[in-house]
C-alpha positions as CSV (number, residue, x, y, z in Angstrom):
1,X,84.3,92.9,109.4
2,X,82.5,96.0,107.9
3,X,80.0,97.0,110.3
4,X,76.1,97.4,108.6
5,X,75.0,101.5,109.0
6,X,72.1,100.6,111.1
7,X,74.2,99.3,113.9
8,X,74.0,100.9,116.9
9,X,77.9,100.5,118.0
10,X,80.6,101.4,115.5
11,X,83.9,98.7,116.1
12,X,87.2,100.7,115.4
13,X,88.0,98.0,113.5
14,X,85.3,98.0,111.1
15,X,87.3,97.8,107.8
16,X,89.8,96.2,106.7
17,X,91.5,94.4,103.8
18,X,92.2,90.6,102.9
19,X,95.5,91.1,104.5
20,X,94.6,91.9,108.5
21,X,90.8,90.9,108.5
22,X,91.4,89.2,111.7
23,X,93.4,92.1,113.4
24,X,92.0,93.5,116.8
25,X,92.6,97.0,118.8
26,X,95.5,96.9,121.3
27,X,95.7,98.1,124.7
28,X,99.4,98.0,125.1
29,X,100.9,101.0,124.7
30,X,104.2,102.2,123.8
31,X,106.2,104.8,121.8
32,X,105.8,105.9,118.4
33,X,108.9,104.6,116.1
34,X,107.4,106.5,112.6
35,X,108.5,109.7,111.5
36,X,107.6,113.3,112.9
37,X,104.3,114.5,111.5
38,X,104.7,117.9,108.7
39,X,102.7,120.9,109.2
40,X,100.1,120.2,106.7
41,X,99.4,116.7,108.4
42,X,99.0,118.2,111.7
43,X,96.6,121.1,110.0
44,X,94.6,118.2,108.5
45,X,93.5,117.2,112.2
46,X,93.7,120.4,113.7
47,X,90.9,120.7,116.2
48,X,90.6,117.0,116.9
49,X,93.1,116.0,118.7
50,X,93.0,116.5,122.5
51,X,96.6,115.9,124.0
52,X,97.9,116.3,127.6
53,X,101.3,117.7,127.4
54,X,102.1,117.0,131.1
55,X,101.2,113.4,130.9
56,X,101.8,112.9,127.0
57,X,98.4,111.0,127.1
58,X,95.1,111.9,125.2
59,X,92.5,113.8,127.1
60,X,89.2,111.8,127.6
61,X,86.9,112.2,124.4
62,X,84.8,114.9,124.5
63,X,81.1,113.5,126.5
64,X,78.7,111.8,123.9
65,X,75.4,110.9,125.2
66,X,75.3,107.9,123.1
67,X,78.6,106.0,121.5
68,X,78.0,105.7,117.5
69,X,75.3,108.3,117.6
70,X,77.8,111.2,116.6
71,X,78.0,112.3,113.3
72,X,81.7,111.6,112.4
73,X,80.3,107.8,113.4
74,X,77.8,108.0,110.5
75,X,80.3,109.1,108.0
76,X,82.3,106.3,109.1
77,X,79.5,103.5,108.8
78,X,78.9,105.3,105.2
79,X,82.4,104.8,104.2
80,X,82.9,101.6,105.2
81,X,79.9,100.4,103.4
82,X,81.1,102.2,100.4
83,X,84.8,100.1,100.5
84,X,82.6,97.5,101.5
85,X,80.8,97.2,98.5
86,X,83.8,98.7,96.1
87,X,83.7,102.2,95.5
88,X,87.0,103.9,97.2
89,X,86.0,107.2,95.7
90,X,82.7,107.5,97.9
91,X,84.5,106.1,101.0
92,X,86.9,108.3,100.8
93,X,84.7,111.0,100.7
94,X,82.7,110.0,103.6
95,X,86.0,109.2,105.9
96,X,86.6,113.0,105.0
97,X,83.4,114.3,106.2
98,X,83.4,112.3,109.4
99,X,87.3,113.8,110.0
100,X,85.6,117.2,109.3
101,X,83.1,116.7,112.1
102,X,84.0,118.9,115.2
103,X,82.6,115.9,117.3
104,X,85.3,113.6,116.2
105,X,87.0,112.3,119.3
106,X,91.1,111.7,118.6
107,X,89.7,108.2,118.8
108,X,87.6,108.4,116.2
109,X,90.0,110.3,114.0
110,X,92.4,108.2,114.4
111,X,89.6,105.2,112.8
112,X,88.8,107.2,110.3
113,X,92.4,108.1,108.9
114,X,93.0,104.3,109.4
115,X,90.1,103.2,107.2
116,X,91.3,106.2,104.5
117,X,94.8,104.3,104.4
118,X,92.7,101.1,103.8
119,X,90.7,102.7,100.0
120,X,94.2,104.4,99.5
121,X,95.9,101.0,99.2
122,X,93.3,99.8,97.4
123,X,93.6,102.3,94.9
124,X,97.2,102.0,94.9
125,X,97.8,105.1,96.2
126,X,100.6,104.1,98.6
127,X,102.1,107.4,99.1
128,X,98.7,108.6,100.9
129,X,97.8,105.4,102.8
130,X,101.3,105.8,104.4
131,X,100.5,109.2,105.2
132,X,97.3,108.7,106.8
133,X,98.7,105.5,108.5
134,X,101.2,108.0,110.4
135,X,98.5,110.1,111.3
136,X,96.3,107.5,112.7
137,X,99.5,105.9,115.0
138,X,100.1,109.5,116.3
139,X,96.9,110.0,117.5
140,X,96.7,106.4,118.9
141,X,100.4,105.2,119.2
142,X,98.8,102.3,121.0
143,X,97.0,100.8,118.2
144,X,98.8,98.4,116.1
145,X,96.4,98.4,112.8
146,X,98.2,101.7,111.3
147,X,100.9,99.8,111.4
148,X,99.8,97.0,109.7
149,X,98.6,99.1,107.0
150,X,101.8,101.2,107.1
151,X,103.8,98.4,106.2
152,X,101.5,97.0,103.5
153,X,102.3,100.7,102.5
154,X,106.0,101.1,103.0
155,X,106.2,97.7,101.4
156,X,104.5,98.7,98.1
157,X,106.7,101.7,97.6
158,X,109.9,100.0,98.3
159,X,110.8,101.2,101.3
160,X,112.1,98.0,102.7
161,X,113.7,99.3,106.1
162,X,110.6,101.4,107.1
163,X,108.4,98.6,105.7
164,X,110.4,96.2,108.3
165,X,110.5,98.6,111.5
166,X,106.4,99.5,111.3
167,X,105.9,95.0,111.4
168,X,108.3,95.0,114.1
169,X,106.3,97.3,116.1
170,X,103.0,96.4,115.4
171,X,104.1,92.8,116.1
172,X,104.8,94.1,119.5
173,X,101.7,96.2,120.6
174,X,99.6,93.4,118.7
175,X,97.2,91.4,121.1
176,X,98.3,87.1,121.1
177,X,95.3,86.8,118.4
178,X,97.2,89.3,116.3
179,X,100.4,88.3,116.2
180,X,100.2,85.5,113.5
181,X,99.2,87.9,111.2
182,X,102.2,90.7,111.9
183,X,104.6,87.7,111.8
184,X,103.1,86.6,108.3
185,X,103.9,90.4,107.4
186,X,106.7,90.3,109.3
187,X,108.2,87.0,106.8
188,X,106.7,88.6,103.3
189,X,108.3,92.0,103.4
190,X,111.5,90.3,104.4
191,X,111.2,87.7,101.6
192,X,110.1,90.7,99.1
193,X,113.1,92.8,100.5
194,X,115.3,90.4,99.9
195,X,114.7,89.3,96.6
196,X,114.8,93.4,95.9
197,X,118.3,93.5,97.3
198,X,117.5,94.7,100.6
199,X,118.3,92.7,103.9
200,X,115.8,94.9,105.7
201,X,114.2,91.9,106.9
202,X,117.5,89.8,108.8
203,X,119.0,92.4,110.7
204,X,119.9,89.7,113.6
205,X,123.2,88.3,114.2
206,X,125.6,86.9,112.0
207,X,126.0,82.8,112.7
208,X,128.6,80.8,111.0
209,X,128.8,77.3,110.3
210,X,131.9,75.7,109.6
211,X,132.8,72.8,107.2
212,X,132.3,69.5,108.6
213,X,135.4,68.4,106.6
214,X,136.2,64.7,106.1
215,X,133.5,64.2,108.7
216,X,130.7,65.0,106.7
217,X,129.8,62.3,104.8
218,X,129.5,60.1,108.2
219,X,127.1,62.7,109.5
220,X,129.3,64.1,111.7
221,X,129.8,67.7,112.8
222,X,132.6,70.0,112.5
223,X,135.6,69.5,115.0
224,X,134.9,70.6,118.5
225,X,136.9,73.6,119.1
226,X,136.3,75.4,122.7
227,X,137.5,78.6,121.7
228,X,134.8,78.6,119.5
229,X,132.5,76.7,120.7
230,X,132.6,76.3,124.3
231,X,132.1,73.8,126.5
232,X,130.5,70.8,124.7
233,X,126.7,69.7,125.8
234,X,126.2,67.0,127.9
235,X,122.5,65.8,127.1
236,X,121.5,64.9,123.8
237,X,120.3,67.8,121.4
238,X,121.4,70.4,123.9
239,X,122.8,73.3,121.9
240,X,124.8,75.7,123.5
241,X,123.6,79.4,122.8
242,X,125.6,82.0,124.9
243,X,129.7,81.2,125.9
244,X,131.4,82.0,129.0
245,X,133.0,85.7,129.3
246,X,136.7,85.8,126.6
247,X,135.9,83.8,124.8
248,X,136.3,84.9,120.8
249,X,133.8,83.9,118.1
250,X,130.4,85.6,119.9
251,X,129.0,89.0,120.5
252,X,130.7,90.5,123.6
253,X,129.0,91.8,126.6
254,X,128.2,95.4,127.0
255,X,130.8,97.8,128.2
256,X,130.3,99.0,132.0
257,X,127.7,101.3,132.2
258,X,125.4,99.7,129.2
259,X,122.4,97.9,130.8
260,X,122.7,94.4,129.6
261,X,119.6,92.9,129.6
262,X,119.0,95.1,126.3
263,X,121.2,96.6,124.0
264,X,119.4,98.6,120.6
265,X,122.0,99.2,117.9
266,X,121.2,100.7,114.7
267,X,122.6,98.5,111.5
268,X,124.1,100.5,108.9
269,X,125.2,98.5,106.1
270,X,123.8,94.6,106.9
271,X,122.8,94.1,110.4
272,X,125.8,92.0,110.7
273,X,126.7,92.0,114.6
274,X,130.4,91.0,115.1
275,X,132.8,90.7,118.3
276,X,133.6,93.8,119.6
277,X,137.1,95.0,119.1
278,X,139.6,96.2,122.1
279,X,138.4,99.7,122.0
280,X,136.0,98.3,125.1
281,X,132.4,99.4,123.2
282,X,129.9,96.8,123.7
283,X,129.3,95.4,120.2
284,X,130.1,96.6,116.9
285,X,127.7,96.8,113.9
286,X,128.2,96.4,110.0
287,X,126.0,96.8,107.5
288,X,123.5,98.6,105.0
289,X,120.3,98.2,107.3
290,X,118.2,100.7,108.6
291,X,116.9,98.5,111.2
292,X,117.4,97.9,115.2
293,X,119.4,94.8,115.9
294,X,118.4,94.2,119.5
295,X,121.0,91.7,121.8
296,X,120.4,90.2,124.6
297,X,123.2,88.3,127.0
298,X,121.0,86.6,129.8
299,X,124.0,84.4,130.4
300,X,127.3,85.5,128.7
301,X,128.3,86.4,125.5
302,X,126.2,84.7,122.3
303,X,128.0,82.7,120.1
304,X,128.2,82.8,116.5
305,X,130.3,80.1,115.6
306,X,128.9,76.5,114.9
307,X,129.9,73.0,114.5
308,X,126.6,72.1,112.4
309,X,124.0,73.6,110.5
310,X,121.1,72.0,113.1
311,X,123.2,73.4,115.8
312,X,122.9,77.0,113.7
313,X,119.6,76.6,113.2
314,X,118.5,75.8,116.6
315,X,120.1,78.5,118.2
316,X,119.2,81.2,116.0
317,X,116.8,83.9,116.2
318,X,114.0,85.4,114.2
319,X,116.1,87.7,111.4
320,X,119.4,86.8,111.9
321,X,121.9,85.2,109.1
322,X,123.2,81.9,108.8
323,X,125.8,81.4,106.4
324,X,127.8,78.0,105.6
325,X,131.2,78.4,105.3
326,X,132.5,77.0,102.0
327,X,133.4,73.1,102.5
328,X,131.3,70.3,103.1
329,X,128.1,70.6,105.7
330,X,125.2,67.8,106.3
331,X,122.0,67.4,108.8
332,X,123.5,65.0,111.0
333,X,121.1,62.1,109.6
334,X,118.4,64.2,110.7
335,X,115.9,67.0,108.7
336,X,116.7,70.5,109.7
337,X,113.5,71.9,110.3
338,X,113.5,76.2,109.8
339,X,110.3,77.8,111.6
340,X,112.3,81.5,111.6
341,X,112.8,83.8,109.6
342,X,116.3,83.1,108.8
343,X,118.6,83.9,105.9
344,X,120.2,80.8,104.8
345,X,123.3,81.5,102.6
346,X,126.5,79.6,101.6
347,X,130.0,81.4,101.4
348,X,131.3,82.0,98.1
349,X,130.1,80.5,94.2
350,X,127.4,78.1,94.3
351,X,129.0,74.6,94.4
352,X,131.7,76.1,97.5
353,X,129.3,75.5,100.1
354,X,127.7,71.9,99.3
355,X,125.1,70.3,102.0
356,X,125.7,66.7,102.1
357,X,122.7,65.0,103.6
358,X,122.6,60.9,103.9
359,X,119.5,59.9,105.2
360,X,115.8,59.3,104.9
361,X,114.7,62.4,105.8
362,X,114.6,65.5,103.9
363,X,117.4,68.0,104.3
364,X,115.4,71.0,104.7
365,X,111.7,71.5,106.3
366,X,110.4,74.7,105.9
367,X,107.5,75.5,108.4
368,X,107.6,79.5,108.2
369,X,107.0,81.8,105.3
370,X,110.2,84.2,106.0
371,X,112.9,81.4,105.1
372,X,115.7,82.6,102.2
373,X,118.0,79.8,101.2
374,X,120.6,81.6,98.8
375,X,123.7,79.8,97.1
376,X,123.5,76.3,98.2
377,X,123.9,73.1,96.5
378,X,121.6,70.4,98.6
379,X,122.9,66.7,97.4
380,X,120.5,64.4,98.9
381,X,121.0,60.6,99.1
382,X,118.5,59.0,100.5
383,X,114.5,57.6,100.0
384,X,113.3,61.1,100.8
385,X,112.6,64.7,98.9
386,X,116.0,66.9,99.6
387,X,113.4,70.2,100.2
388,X,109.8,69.6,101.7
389,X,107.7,73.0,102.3
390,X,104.7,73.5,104.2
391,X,104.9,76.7,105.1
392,X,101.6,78.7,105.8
393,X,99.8,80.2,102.5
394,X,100.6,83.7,101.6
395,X,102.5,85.6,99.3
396,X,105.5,85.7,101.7
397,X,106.6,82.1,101.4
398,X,110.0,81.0,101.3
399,X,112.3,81.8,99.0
400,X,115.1,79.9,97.3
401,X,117.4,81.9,95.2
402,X,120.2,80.4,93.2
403,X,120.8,77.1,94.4
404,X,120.9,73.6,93.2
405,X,118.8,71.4,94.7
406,X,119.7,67.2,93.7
407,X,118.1,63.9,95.2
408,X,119.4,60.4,93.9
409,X,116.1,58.2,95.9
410,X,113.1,61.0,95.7
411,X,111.4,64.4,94.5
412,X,114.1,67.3,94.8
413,X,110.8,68.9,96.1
414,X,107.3,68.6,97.6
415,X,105.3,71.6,98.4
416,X,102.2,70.7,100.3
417,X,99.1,72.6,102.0
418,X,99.0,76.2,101.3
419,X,102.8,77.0,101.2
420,X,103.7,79.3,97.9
421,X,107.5,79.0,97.9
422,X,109.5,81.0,95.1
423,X,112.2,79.7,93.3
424,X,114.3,82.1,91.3
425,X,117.2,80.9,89.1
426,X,117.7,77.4,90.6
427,X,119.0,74.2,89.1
428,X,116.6,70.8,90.2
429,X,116.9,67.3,89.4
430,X,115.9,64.0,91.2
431,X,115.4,60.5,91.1
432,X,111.8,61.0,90.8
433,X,109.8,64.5,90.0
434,X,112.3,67.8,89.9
435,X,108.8,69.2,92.2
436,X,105.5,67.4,93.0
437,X,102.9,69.7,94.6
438,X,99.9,68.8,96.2
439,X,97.3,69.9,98.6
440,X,96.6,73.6,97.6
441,X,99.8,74.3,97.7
442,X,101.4,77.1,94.7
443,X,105.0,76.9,93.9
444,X,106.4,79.5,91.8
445,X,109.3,79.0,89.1
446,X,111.2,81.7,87.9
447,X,114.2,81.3,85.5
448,X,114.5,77.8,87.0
449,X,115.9,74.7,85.3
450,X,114.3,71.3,85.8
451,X,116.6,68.3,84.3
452,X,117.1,64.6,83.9
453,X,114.4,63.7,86.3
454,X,113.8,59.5,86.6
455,X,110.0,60.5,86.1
456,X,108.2,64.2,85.4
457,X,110.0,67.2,85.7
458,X,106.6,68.6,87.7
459,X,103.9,67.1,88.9
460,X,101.0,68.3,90.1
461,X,98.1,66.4,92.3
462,X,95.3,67.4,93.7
463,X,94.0,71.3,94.2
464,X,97.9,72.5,93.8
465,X,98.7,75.1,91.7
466,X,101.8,76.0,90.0
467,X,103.3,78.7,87.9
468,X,106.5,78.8,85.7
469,X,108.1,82.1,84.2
470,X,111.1,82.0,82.0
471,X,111.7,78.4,83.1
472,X,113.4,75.2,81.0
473,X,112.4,71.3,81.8
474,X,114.6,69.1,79.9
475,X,115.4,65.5,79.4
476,X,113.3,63.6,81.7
477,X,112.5,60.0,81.4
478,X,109.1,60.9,81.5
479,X,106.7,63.3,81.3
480,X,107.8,67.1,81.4
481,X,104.6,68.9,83.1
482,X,102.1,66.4,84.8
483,X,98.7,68.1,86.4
484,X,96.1,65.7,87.6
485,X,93.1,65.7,90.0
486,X,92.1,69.8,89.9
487,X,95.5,71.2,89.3
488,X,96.1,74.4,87.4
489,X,99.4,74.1,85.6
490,X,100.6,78.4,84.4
491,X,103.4,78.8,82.2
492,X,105.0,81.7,80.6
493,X,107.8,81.8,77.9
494,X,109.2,78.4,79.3
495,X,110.3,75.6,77.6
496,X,109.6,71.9,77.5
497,X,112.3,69.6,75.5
498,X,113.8,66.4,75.7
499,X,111.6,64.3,77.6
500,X,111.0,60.6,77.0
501,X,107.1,61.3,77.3
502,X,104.8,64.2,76.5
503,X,105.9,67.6,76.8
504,X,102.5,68.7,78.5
505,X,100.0,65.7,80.3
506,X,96.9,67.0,81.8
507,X,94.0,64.6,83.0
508,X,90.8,64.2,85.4
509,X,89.6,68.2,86.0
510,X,93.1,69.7,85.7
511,X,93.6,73.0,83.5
512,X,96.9,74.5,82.2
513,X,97.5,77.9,80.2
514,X,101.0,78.6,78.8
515,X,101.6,81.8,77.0
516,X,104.6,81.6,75.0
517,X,107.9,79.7,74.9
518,X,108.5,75.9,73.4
519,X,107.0,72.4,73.7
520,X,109.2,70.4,71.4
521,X,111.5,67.2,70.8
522,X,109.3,65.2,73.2
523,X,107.9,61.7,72.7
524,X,104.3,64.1,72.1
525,X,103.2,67.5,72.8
526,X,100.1,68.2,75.1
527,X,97.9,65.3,75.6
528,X,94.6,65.9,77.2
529,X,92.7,63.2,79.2
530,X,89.1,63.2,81.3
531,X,87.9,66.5,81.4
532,X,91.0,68.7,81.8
533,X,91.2,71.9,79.5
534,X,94.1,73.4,78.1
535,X,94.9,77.5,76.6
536,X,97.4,77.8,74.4
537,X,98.5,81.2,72.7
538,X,101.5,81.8,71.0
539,X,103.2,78.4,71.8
540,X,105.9,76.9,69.4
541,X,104.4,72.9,69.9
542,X,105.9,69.9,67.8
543,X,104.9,66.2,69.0
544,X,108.7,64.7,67.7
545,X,107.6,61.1,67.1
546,X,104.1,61.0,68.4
547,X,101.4,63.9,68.3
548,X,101.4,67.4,69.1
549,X,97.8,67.6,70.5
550,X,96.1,64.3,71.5
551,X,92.8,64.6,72.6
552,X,91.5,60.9,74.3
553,X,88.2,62.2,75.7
554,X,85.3,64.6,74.4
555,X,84.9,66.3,77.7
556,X,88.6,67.7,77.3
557,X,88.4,71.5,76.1
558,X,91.3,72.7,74.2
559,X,91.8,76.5,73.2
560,X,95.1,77.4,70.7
561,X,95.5,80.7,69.4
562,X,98.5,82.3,67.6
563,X,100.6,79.0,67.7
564,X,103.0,77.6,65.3
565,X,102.0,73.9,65.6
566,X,104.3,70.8,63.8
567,X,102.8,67.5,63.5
568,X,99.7,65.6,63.9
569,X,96.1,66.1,65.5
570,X,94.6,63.3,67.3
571,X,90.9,63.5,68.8
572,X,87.3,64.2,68.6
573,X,86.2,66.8,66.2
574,X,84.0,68.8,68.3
575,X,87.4,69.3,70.6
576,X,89.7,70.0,67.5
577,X,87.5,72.6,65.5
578,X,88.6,75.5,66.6
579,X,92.9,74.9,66.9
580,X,93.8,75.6,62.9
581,X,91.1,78.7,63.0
582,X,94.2,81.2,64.1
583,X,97.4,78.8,64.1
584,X,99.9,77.6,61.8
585,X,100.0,74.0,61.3
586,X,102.3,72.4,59.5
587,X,103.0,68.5,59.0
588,X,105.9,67.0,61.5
589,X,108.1,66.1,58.2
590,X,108.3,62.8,60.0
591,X,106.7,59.1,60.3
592,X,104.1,60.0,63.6
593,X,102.3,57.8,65.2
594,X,101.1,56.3,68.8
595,X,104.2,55.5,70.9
596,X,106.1,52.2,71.5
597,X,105.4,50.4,74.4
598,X,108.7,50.9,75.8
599,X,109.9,53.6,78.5
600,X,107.2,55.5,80.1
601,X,104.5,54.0,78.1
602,X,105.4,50.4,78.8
603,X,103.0,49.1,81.4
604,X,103.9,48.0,84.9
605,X,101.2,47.3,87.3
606,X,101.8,49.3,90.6
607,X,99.8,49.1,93.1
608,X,101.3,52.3,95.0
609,X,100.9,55.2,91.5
610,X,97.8,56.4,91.1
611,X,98.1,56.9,87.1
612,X,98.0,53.7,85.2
């Protein structure tokens, strides 16, 4: 939304970056939560800012015949075409100008130092798009693009907490068109947070879910137990949020004198919010976090203990913390769908809190981006995937960190439309496909292990993309890395072993590139069909009993550099020339050959699989 120089009106919200290109001004107004302004910032706008100390409001502008006639609005139309078209440098240089201009309105300063913070994060230069973020929300602490843009900031240089608070309050000064976008920012920094150590992002209340015990494999929930839980509901799927006034397990109301209806408490090592002790004070934090925990108590006391984690689920609130105690949970016979942002954690090792699920639907739906799932074995029995994510695209998609994910009757995971999970050191294995990814979705692997799978460890269909870092993908009873349709397979230092089929199948349009790391001991190595392409560079490939490269078509394009290749060469010519210009290849030391018709190359006509 860059507005062309000859326009005759200048929109403050001219630039902007592939993050907030759909971000509006605000007109609600409220206080400034950023940091007090240093001397040299304030010099920097000395002379532009107009300010009404009795009514802490801007003055009017200063009169201008004609809106986007002044000159500080032609530097800004110059600038914006230069970040338009690239060049940060000159944009810079022109937001400076217009900021120079004695003309300048606060309003129009405010723009400009906005649209400076935009080529400052573009050049990477953090540090100074935070600054002139600040600057811009001071002289227009209405306004909730600074703020955007100050998180993006805050986010890049690691400051989690401030990252957090500037979302939060954008999110709240945001127009209803806007607030999508502050949630989506809201979610990422609180996933990237996380992952750095940082619970900036779930400083809400503590919730805890007790083991369902010898209940749990009937699908039942924990035993009722009023002290904890209250009365029970009476209507089906009514969840009871807030408990009458003593009892123990839930956030006590405020002391006499505290306003109830909202209580800000600053976190200091957590967020954790816990009963309050006898000393009469109105709640008690724990806790590393800088953030503000806000409670609310529109009828009594919240709880925070729960017979179930649906139960949890339902009653929980954007950033707070669910965490299974260790013993035996399940969904109830039913998927527990997260469309938080919720931290999702079991007590203890992985393996002490274990979520049972028996049923035909998954155990886990995750609709939102800002979902954590951390230490939790999900054992699914059932004809469903145990983990199905659709989450919006973005780079702040859910992440699951060190937990095991099983299914005895499906996938352990479909991704699907433009979700981008993040897996980091998890353990997956299924019935059918470890994950199968579709749509334009883009799962990302890291230090994950994908074992004994009843057919590919991944599979990938359609425009889905998917990259693996550091991962393993063993022993599968058929293929180990399956792309079809116009999937891009990415892999880096990972290895394929074990598997009853090839190590690497690509067909129709699909692509792959791995850089590093193993394909070997497989019933073949990478076997191209159709047109699909494959980049190899510095890959250890050996077929075992079959090929290591099988070409079937001569549309397929296969590039190899720097590879240490053992065993045969199967194809056209014209698609095999250039793979021992720059590798090693060296014969298999073994009787090669096509494979039996047995396993996954035996033929059984389905009408239901696509791939025959």
């Amino acid at each position: 939304m860059v507005s062309k120089p000859s326009s005759p009106v200048v929109r403050e919200t001219e630039v902007s970056d592939s993050s907030d290109d759909e971000l509006e001004s605000c007109t609600t107004p409220g206080p400034s939560m950023l940091r007090p302004s240093t001397q040299a910032e304030e010099e920097e706008v000395e002379g532009t800012l107009h300010w009404d100390a009795g009514s802490h409001r801007h003055a009017p502008d200063p009169p201008c015949a004609h809106w986007g006639h002044r000159p500080s609005d032609a530097h800004r139309a110059a600038g914006n075409a230069a970040l338009a078209a690239g060049d940060c440098a000159a944009a810079l240089r022109h937001y400076a100008l217009g900021l120079a201009e004695p003309s300048a309105s606060p309003r129009d300063t405010a723009v400009l130092h906005c649209n400076m913070a935009a080529a400052h994060l573009r050049l990477g230069a953090a540090a100074k798009a935070a600054a002139a973020c600040e600057r811009a929300h001071r002289l227009r602490p209405d306004w909730h693009k600074p703020l955007f843009r100050l998180a993006r900031a805050r986010q890049a240089l690691g400051q989690w907490a401030a990252a957090a608070a500037a979302a939060r309050r954008g999110t709240q000064l945001a127009g209803p068109a806007d607030v999508p976008s502050f949630q989506a920012l809201q979610d990422e920094v609180a996933v990237s947070a996380f992952v750095a150590g940082s619970l900036a992002g779930f400083g809400g209340a503590r919730l805890e879910v007790r083991s369902a015990g010898d209940e749990a494999w009937l699908g039942g929930p924990a035993p009722h137990d009023p002290h904890l839980d209250g009365p029970e509901a009476t209507e089906p799927g009514e969840v009871v949020k807030y408990l009458p006034a003593g009892t123990g397990a839930c956030l006590q109301p405020p002391a006499a004198g505290i306003e109830s209806a909202s209580l800000e408490a600053k976190a200091r090592s957590g967020g954790a919010l816990v009963p309050a002790e006898a000393s009469g004070l109105a709640l008690k934090i724990t806790g590393a976090s800088q953030d503000l925990a806000e409670w609310r108590a529109p009828s009594g006391p919240r709880r925070t203990s729960f017979r179930s984690l649906k139960e949890a689920v339902a009653a929980a609130e954007d950033g707070d913390i669910i965490v299974l105690l260790a013993g035996v949970h399940n969904g109830m016979g039913e998927a527990v769908t997260v469309s938080k942002r919720l931290l999702i954690q079991g007590q203890g090792r992985l393996g002490d809190a274990v979520i049972d699920q028996r049923a035909n639907s998954p155990t886990f739906r995750l609709g939102r981006g800002g979902v954590v799932l951390h230490n939790l074995t999900l054992d699914q029995t059932g004809f469903k995937e145990t983990l199905c994510v659709s989450g919006p695209a973005g780079a702040g998609g859910p992440l699951i960190l060190g937990c095991m994910v099983k299914c005895s009757g499906d996938d352990a995971v479909n991704v699907c439309r433009g979700a981008a999970p993040l897996f980091v050191d998890c353990e997956l294995t299924a019935r059918k496909s470890g994950v199968r990814a579709f749509d334009s979705a883009a799962p990302r692997l890291l230090r994950c292990t994908i074992e004994k799978c009843g057919e590919a460890g991944v599979k990938l269909l359609e425009s889905a993309k998917c990259d693996l870092t550091d991962c393993i993908v063993q022993k599968c009873e058929e293929e180990g890395l399956v792309a079809m349709d116009s999937a891009l397979l990415t892999c880096s230092q990972t290895v394929v072993t074990g598997c009853k089929g090839p190590g690497v199948d690509l067909s129709d349009r699909a692509s792959a590139t791995l850089v590093g790391g193993a394909v070997q001991e497989n019933v073949g190595g990478v076997w191209l069909w159709d047109q699909a392409r494959a980049q190899l560079s510095g890959v250890r490939l050996e077929g075992g009993p079959s090929h290591a490269i099988m070409v079937f078509e001569e549309g397929a394009e296969l590039v190899a550099e720097d590879c240490a290749i053992c065993g045969t060469l199967h194809g056209p010519e014209g698609v095999l020339h250039a793979v021992p210009a720059t590798n090693t290849v060296t014969p298999p030391g073994r009787h090669t050959g096509w494979p039996l018709e047995d396993g996954p190359f035996q033929f059984v006509p389905n009408r239901f699989t696509r791939k025959q």
